[in-house]
ROMAR-902920 format. One record per residue (C-alpha): residue in three letters; x, y, z. Coordinates in steps of 0.05 Angstrom, whole numbers, padded with zeros to 5 digits. Layout:
<recs>
(rec 'ALA'; (X; Y; Z))
...
</recs>
This chain:
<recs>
(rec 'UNK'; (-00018; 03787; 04628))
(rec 'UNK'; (00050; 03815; 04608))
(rec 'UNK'; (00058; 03748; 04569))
(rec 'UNK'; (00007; 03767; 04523))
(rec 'UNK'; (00026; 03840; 04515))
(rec 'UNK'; (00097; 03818; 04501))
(rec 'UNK'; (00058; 03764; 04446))
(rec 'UNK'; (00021; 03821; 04419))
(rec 'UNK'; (00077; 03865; 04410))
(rec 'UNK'; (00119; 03812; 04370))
(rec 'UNK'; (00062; 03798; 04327))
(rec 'UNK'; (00054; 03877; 04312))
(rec 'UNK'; (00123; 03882; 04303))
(rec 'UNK'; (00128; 03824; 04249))
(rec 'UNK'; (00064; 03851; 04211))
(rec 'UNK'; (00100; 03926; 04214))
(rec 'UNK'; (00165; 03885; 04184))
(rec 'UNK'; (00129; 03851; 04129))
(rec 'UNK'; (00084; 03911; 04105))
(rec 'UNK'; (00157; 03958; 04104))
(rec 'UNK'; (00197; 03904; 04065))
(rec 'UNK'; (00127; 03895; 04008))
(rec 'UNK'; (00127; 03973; 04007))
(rec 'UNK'; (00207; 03973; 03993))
(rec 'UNK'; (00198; 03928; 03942))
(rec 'UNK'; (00139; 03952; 03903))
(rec 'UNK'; (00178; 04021; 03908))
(rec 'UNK'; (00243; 04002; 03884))
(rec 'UNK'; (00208; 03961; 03823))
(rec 'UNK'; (00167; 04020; 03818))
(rec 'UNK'; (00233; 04059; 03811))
(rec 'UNK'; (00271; 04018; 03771))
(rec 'UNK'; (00211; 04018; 03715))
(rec 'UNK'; (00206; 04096; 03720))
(rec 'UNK'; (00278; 04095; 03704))
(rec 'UNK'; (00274; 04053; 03648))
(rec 'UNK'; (00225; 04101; 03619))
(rec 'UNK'; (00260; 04156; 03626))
(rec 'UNK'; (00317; 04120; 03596))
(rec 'UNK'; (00266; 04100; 03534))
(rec 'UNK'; (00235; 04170; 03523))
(rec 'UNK'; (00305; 04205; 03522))
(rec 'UNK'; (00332; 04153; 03471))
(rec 'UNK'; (00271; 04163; 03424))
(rec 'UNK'; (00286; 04247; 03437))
(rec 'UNK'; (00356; 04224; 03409))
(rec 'UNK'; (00336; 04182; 03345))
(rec 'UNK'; (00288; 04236; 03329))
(rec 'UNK'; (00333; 04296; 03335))
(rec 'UNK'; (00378; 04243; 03284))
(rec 'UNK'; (00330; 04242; 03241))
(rec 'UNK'; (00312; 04312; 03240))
(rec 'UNK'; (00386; 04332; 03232))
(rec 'UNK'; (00393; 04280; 03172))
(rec 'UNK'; (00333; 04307; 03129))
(rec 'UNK'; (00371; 04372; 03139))
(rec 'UNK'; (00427; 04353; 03110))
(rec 'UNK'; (00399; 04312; 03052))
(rec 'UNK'; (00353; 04385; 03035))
(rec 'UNK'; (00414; 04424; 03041))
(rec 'UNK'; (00455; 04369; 02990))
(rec 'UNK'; (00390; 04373; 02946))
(rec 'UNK'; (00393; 04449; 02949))
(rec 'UNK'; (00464; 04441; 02932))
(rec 'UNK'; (00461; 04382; 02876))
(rec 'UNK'; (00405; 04436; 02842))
(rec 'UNK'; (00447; 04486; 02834))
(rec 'UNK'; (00509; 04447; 02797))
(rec 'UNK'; (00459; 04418; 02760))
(rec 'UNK'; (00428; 04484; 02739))
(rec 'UNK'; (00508; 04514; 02731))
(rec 'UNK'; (00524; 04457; 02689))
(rec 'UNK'; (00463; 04458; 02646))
(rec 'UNK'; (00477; 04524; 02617))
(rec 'UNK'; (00542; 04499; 02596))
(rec 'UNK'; (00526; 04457; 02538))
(rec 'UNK'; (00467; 04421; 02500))
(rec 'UNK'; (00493; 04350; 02522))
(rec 'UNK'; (00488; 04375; 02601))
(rec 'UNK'; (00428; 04398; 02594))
(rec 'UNK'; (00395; 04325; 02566))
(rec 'UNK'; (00430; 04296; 02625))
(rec 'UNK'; (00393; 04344; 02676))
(rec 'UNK'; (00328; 04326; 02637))
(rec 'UNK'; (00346; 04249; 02642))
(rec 'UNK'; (00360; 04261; 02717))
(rec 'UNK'; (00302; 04300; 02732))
(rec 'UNK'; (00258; 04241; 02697))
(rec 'UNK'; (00287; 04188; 02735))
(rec 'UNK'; (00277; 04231; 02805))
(rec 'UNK'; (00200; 04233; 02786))
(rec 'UNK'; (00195; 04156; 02771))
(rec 'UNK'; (00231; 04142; 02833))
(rec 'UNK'; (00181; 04191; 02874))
(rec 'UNK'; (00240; 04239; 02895))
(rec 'UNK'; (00202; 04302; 02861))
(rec 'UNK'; (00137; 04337; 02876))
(rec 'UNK'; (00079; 04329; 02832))
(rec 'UNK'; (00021; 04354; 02812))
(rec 'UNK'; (-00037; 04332; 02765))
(rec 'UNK'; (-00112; 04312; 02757))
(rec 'UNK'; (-00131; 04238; 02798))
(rec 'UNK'; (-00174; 04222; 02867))
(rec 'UNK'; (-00169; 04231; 02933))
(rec 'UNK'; (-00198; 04175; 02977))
(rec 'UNK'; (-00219; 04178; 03050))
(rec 'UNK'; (-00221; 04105; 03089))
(rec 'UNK'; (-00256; 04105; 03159))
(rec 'UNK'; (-00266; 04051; 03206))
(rec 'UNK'; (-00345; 04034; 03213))
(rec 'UNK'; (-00389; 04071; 03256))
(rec 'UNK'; (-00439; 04005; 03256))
(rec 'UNK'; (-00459; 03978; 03327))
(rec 'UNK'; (-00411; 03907; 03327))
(rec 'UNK'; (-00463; 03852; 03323))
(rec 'UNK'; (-00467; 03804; 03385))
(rec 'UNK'; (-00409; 03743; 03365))
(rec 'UNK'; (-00376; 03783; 03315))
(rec 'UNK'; (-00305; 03806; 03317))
(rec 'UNK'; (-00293; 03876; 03325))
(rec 'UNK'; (-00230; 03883; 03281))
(rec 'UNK'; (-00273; 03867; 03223))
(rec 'UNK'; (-00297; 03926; 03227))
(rec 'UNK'; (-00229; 03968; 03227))
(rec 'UNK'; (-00191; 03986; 03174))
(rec 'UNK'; (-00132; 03952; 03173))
(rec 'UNK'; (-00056; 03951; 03119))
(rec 'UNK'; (-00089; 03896; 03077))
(rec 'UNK'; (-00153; 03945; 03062))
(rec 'UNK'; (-00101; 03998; 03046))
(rec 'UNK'; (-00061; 03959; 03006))
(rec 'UNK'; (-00121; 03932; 02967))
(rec 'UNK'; (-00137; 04013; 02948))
(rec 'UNK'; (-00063; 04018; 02930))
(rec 'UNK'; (-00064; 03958; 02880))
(rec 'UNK'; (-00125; 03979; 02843))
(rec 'UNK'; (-00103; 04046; 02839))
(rec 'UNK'; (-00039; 04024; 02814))
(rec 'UNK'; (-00070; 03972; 02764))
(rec 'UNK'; (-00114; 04028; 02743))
(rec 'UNK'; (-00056; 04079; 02723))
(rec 'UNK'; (-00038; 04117; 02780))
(rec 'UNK'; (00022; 04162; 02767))
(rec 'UNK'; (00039; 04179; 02841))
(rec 'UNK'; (00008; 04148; 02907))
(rec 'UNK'; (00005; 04175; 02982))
(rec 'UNK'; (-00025; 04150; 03039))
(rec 'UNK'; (-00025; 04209; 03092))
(rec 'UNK'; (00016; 04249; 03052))
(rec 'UNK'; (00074; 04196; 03055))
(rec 'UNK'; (00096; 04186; 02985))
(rec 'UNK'; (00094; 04116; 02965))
(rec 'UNK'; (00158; 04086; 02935))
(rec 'UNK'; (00192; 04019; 02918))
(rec 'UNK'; (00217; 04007; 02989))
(rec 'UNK'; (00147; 04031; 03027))
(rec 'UNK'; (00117; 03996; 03078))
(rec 'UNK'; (00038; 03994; 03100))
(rec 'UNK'; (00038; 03949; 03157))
(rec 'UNK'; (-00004; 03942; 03209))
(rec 'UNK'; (00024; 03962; 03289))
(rec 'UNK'; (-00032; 03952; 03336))
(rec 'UNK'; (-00091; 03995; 03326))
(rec 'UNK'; (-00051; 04035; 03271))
(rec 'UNK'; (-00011; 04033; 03200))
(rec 'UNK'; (00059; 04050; 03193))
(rec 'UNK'; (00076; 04079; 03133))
(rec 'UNK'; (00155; 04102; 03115))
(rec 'UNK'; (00160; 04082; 03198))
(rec 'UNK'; (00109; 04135; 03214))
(rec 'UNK'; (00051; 04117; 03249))
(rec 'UNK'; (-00017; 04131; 03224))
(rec 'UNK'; (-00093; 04125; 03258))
(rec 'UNK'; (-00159; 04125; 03220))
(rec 'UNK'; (-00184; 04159; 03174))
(rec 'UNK'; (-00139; 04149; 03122))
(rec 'UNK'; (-00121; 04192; 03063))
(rec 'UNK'; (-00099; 04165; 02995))
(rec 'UNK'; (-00083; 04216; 02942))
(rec 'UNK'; (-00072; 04188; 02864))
(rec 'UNK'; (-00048; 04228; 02807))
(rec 'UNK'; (-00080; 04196; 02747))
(rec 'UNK'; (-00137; 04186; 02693))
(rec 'UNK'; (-00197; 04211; 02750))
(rec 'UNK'; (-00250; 04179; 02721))
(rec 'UNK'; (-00206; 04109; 02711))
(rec 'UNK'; (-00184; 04115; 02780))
(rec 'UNK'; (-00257; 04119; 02806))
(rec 'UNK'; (-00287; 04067; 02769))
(rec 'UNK'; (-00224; 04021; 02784))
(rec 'UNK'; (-00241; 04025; 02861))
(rec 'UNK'; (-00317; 04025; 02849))
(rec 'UNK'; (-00313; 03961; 02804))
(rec 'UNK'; (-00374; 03906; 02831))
(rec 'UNK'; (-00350; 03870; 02881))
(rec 'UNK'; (-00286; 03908; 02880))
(rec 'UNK'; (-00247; 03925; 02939))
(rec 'UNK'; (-00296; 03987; 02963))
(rec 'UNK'; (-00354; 03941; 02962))
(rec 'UNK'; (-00318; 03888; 03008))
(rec 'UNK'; (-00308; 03940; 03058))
(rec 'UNK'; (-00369; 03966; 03052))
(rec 'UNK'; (-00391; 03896; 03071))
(rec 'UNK'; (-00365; 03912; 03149))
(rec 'UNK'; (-00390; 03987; 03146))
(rec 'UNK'; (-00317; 04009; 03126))
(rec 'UNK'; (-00329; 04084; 03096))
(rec 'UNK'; (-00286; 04097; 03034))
(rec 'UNK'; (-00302; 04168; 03008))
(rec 'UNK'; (-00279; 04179; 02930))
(rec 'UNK'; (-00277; 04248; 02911))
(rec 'UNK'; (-00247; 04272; 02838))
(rec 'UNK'; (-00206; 04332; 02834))
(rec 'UNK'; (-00168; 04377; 02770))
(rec 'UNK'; (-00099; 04383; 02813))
(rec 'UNK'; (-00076; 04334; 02866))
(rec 'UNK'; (-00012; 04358; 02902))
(rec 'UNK'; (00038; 04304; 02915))
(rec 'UNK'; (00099; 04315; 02958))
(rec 'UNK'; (00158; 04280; 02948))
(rec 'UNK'; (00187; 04220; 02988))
(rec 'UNK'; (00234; 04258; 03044))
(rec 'UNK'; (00259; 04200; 03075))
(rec 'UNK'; (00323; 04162; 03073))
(rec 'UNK'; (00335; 04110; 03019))
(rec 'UNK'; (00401; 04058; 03027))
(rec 'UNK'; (00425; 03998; 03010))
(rec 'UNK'; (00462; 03946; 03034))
(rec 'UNK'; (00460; 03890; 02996))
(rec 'UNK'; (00430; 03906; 02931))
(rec 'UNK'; (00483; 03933; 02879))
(rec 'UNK'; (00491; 03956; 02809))
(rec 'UNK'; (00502; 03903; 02755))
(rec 'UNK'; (00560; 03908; 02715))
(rec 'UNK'; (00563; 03880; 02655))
(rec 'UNK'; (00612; 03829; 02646))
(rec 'UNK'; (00611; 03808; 02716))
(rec 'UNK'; (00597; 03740; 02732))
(rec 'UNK'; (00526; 03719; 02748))
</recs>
């Protein structure tokens, strides 16, 4: 009899011994992963109070760059051309806001019931279907682009992350809002060309909403452009 109690106790006590090394483990995984976290979310608190602190300072060198402009326009006829040439080449490059008659198009991702053996993401609205709008509307004469009030420039991305579009690295869910300063009615009859690029989409249910308006509001691209490779070419310079 006390052979078997002695038995049943061992057994207990291995059983208690297993269970309390698993919990210690799962906890201290469990903690090590909470830290990591913690270690993630204070890092991304740090690049974004970097890039808040740097979009300061490049307003408060644009405030600054204004006003020696403005100073040094009064000061002659020839500085004055040069702060027109200057303020020319900041609109091309998308550094200025704008304003002027174009269309305003609203992308959604299909409200359609998926059909049975039919893949879902067809129905989504993904960076190619953006990019498609962009083209035409650039093709078509568009002046200024923005998708979600990002201002589109040379070095702009629209890629797909997931279930959403990063644009100048911010992330974006549908709908979608595409704003183009241009010839309205050439804009809208760019996208709405047969089987053009709203027709495709319109294919998986896509929505794409065109709507023409007198004064579009642009804002200009705020973030920050560098290079590290590409360089002015002088003349003279060996190719």
């Amino acid at each position: 009899m006390k052979k078997n109690i002695y038995i049943s106790m061992i057994l207990v006590s291995l059983v208690l011994g297993i269970m309390l090394s698993t919990q210690f483990k799962i906890v201290k995984k469990s903690g090590v992963t909470v830290q990591r976290a913690e270690e993630l979310a204070a890092q991304l608190k740090q690049l974004q109070n970097e890039k808040d602190a740097l979009l300061k300072q490049i307003n408060e060198l644009e405030t600054k760059i204004n006003t020696y402009e403005e100073a040094a326009s009064k000061s002659s006829v020839i500085t004055q051309a040069l702060k027109s040439d200057v303020e020319k080449y900041k609109q091309l490059a998308g550094l200025t806001d704008v304003q002027g008659p174009g269309v305003i198009v609203t992308i959604n991702d299909s409200k359609q019931a998926v059909p049975p053996g039919q893949d879902p993401n067809l129905f989504l609205v993904h960076d190619e279907d953006l990019l498609r709008v962009v083209n035409e509307l650039r093709a078509a004469g568009a002046e200024a682009i923005s998708l979600n009030d990002q201002r589109l420039i040379a070095t702009s991305e629209i890629r797909c992350v997931g279930p959403t579009v990063n644009v100048n690295s911010v992330r974006f869910a549908a709908p979608y809002v595409i704003k183009a300063i241009g010839d309205p009615d050439t804009l809208e009859a760019a996208l709405k060309l047969k089987g053009g690029v709203v027709d495709t989409l319109a294919t998986w249910g896509i929505e794409v909403n065109i709507k023409k308006s007198d004064k579009i509001i642009i804002k200009k691209y705020d973030g920050v452009i560098k290079f590290r490779y590409a360089k002015p070419l002088i003349e003279g310079e060996n190719k």
